[in-house]
N, C-alpha and C positions, 0 to 999 in steps of 0.2 A: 346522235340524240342531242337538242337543246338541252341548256343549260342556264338553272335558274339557282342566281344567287342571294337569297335574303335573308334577310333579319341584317342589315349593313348599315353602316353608315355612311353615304355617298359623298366623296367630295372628287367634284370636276369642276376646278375653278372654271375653264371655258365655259361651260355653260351653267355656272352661276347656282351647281348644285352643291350644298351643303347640309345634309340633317338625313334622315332615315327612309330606306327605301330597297329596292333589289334591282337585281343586274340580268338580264334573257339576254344570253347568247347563243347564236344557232350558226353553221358553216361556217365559223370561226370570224363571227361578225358580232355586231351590237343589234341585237332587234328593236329592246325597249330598255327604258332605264328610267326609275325615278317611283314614287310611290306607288303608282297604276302598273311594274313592269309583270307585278305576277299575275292581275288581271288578263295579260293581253292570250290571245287564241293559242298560239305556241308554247304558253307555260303549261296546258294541259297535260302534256307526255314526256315535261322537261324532266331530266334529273336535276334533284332538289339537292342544293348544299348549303348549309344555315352556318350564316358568318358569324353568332354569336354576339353580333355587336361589334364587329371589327371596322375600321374603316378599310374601304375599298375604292380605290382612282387609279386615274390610267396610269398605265405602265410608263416609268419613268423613263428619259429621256436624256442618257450623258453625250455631249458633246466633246468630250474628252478624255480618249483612253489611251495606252501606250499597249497595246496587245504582243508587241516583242516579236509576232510572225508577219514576216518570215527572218530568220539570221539569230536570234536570240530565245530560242523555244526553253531554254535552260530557268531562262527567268520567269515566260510567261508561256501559253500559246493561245491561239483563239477561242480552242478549246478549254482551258481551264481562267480565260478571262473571260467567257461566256458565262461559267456555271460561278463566277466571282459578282457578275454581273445580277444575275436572276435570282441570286442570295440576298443581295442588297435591294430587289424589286425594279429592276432598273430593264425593261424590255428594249430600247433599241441604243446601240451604241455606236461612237461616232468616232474610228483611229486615227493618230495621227499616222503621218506621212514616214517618219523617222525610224522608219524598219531598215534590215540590213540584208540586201540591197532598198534603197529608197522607193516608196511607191512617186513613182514620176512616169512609168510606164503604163500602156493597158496591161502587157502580161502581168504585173505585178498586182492591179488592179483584180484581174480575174482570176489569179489565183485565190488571193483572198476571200473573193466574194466565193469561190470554188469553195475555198475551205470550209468558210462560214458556213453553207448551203448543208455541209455535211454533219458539221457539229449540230445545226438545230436546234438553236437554244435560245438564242435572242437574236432582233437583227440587228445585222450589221452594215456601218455605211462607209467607206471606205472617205478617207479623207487625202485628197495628191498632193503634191508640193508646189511650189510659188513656183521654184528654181527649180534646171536640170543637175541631179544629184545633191540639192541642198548645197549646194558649192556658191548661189547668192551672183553670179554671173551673167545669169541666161535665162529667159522663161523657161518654166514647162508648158508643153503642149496642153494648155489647162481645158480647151476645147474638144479635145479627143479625151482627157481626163474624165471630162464630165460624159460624155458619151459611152464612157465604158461604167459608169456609175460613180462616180465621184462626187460628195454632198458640199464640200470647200477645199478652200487651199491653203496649206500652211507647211512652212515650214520648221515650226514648233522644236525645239529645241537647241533653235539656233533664232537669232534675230536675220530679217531681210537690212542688213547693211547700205547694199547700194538704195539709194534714196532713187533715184531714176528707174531702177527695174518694179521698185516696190508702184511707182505711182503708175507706171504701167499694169500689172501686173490689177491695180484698181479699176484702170479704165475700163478692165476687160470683165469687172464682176458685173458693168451695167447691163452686155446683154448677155451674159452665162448667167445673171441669174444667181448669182451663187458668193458669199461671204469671201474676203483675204480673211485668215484668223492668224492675226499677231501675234507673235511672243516677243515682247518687247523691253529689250534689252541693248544697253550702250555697252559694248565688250568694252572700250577702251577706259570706260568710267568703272565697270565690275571688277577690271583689272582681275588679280586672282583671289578675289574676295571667296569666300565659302559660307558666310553670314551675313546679315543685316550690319551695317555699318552703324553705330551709336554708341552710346554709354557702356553696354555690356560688353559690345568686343573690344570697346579701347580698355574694361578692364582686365578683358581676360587676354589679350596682347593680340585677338584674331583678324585676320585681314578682310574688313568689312565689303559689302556692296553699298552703296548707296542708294538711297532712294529715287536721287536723280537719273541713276542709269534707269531704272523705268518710265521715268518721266519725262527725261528729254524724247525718248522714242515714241511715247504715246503723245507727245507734243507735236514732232514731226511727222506722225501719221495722220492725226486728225486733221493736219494744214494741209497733207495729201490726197484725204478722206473730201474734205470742203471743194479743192480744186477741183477734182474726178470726179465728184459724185458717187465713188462706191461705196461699196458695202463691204464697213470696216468691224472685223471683228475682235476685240479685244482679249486675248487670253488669260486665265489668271492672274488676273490685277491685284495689287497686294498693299498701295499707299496711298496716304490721306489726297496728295497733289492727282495722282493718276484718276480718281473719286471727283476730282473737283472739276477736272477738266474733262470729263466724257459727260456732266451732269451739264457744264456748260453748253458742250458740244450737241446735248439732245434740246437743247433748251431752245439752240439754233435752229435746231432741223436737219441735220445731217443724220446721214444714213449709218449711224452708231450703234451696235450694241457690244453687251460685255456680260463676263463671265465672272465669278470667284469661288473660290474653294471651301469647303469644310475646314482642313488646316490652317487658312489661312485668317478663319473670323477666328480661328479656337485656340490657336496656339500664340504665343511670345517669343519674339529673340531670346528672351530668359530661361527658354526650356535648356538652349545651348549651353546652358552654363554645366549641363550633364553630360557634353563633351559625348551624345549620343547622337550618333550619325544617322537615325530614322528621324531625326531632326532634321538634316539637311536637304533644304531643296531648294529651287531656282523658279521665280523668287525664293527669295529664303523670305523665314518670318520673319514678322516685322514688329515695330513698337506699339505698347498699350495705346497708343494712338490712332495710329495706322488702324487698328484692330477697331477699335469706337468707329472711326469714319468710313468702314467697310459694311457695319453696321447699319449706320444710318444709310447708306444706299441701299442696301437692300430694303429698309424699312421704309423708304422714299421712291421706291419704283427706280432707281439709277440702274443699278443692276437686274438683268435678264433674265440668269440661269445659275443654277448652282450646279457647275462641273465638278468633277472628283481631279481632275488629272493624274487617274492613276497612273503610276509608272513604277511596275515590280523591278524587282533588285534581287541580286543572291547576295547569300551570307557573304562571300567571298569580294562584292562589292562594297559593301558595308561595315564589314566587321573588319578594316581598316584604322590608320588615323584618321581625324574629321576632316584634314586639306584632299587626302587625297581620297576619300569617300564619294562614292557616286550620288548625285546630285537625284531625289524624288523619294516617293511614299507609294502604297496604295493606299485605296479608297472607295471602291465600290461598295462592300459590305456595312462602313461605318457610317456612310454619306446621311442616309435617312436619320439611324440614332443623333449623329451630333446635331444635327438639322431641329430635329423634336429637343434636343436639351437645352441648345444653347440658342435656338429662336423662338421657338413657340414657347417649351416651359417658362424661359428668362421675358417671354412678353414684347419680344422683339418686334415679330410680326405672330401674325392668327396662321391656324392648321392648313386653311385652304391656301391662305397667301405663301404659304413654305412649299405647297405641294404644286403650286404653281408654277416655281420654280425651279420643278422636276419632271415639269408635264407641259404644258401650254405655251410657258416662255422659251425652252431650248427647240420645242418644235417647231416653234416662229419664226426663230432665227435661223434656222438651215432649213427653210421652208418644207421641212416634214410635215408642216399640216395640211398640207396639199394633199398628200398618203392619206390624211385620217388619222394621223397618231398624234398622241398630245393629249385628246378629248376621246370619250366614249360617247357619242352624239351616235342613234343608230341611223346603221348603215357602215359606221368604224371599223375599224377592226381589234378583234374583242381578247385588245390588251391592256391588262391590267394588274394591281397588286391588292392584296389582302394582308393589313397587318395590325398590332393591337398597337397602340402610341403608348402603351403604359406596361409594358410586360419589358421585363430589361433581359437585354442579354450582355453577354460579358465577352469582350473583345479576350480571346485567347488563339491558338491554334486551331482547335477543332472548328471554332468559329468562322476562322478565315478560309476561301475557298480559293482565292488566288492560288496559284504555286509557289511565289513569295510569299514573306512574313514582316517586309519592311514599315510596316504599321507605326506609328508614333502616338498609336492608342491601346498600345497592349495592357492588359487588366485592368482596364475601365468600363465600368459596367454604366450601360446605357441605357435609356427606353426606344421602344421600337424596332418590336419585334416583328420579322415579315412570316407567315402564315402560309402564305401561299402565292405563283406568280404565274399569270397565265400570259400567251402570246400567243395570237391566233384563235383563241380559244382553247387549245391544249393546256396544259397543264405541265410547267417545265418544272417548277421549285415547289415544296411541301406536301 
């Protein structure tokens, strides 16, 4: 039976809709959309669901997840990073590579997508490595990668060190078609830093990172980026210099785009001073600076997409000292609230331009809008979320659906609430 959703508030930045209207979906596609959609012939025997006023856009879009399957199901699994996923409104999700064993295989490839297929909940895009076993050596087979479904390449969690396999490794996005996504980091500069290097760790005696180990590497990819021609994707960027030089770099024409976090607009090195390790992450935070000039890129078009890079943790990684703490947070669930607080409420950017940012820009960059995803334009496929931007929820346990709890937003109470989350047209959340 179609399916008609009105009394909403439509915002699909692609196609430039913003203000009130309903949603027909019929075989788990977009019929009509926009003022006229309950007019059309198909709403006749649709089942009716009244949004109440909610705003309703495509289904979000993370480029960035750590789903922990296969070798680490303790922490996460596809399964309960899916249902972490659709809680936060988030229909397709995009893994890294950094499972154990490494996705550099097809079998490992298709197991995954195997898995996914079963859980049914959001899709999933399997994301393969640069290198064979993330060892920074060797390509991966990134053309059989892509062949077996693979949407980029990264090997995230580690930087690509050799400067020669990395500019290879570009030449080859030109005809795959398909992003490098960096994690960009100088080990020899991070030393064994566990924090932002500044004022706070030289007073609390902590062994800082620098700003520069980001910046030398985002320096020496985009001179890679410029040479090759490829398609350089930047992962959670975190400082004012890294901001300056990809804004440069689009400014040139290079085949640049980039990502940043929730965590990283909302939080301070100074949280650290609470010596709480759902603090710690790589980037680690950075200074009231940094945090301003993260800002103004997103509020200036610099930035793409707002990834979560979730990566759960157990207590047992965590509930350590902060050196030897495992490095990440999650983020699926909180992504939208902090997004509505601390951009739109604070006037950063407007509702549509944040939801952009969740929809149209991450589907651009790993050309998912090729799929139809991103946008409800009919003929799409009829993914989407339903949520109220003014109904708070309170970041607790019950709240979180991950199977971690490594949250660095616990009892903070936020706006935006999600309602309901459809993929397909099914109905996976509320």
């Amino acid at each position: 039976m179609p399916l008609l959703v009105k009394n909403v508030h439509l915002v699909d930045p692609a196609q430039k809709l913003d203000g009130p209207g309903a949603l027909l979906v019929a075989e788990g596609k977009v019929v009509a959309i926009g003022a006229d959609a309950a007019a059309h012939p198909q709403a006749a025997g649709a089942e009716v669901l009244d949004g109440g006023g909610a705003v309703l856009a495509p289904g979000f879009v993370d480029l960035h997840v750590h789903f922990r399957e296969p070798g680490q199901t303790r922490k996460e699994s596809i399964e309960t990073g899916s249902m972490a996923a659709v809680a936060g409104g988030f229909t397709s999700v995009c893994a890294m590579a950094n499972t154990k064993p490494v996705n550099d295989s097809v079998a490992i490839t298709e197991m995954m997508l195997s898995r996914a297929a079963k859980v049914d909940l959001c899709r999933y895009f399997p994301i393969g490595t640069v290198s064979r076993d993330m060892k920074g050596e060797e390509l991966a087979d990134m053309g059989t990668l892509k062949a077996a479904g693979c949407v980029a390449f990264s090997d995230d969690g580690l930087p690509v060190t050799n400067a020669s396999l990395m500019r290879r490794a570009l030449e080859y996005t030109r005809w795959l078609d398909l992003p490098v996504v960096a994690h960009e980091e100088d080990k020899d500069l991070a030393g064994k830093g566990y924090m932002h290097e500044g004022a706070v760790s030289a007073s609390l005696g902590c062994l800082g990172i620098p700003a520069a180990a980001e910046e030398a590497m985002v320096a020496r990819d985009l001179v890679l980026a410029e040479h090759t021609g490829g398609h350089l994707h930047l992962a959670h960027l975190s400082t004012k210099g890294s901001m300056r030089m990809v804004r440069e770099a689009k400014a040139r024409g290079l085949n640049i785009t980039c990502e940043v976090t929730p965590h990283h607009f909302a939080l301070s090195d100074k949280e650290l001073m609470k010596f709480d390790s759902d603090y710690k992450m790589n980037p680690p935070l950075r200074s009231e600076g940094d945090i301003q000039a993260l800002l103004e890129a997103i509020a200036d078009g610099t930035v793409d997409a707002i990834a979560t890079d979730h990566a759960p943790h157990g207590w047992d990684d965590k509930e350590v000292e902060l050196p030897i703490a495992a490095f990440g947070v999650i983020g699926l669930e909180t992504a939208l609230p902090l997004a509505l607080e601390l951009l739109v409420n604070r006037k950063v950017i407007g509702l549509a331009k944040a939801i952009s940012l969740f929809t149209a820009g991450p589907a651009r960059v790993f050309h998912l809008d090729r799929q139809g995803l991103g946008s409800l334009q009919p003929g799409a496929p009829a993914d989407f979320v339903l949520f109220d931007p003014s109904a708070k929820v309170q970041v607790d346990r019950a709240f979180i659906q991950s199977k971690s709890f490594n949250t660095p937003f616990k009892g903070w109470s936020l706006p935006g609430r999600v309602l309901g989350t459809w993929v397909g047209g099914r109905r996976v959340r509320g």
